[in-house]
C-alpha positions, 0 to 999 in steps of 0.5 A: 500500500505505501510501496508507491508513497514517497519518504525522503526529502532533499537537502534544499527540501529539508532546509526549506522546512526548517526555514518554514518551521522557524517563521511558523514558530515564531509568528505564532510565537509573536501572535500568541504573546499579543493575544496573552498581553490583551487578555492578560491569559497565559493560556490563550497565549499557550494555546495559540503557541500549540497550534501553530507548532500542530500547523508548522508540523503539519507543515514541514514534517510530511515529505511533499513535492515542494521538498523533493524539487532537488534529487541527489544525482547518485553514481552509478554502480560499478562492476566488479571488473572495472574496479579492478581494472581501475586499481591495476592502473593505479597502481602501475603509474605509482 
């Protein structure tokens, strides 16, 4: 069922999530001592500061198709043959 699901993200993904995380966080942050000055609750100013740790979760913690723009490009896998031939060489010209 979840062979097809995609579960990694990218190096510039996981930069760009921790990027959104930090400016979700401390908006919240920010909105959520406002609203505790006005009311002069700190539990309204927890709260707000709760939801918006649940949104930047919600956020930034599922791999989407925003964090997966910049693939890793891999090498491709070399026999067995060519590596010993490679090493021959190597050792030759020392």
């Amino acid at each position: 069922m979840f062979d097809n699901v995609s579960t990694h993200m990218d190096y510039s993904g996981q930069k760009l999530a921790e990027q959104i995380f930090q400016v979700i966080i401390v908006a919240f942050g920010v909105i959520g001592f406002l609203i505790g000055y006005v009311t002069q609750q700190l539990s309204y100013a927890m709260i707000t500061l709760l939801i918006g740790c649940v949104i930047a979760s919600l956020v930034t913690l599922p791999p989407w198709s925003m964090y997966r723009q910049d693939p890793i490009g891999w090498q491709k896998v070399e026999s067995e043959e060519t590596i010993a031939q490679k090493t021959k060489s190597t050792k030759k010209r020392n």
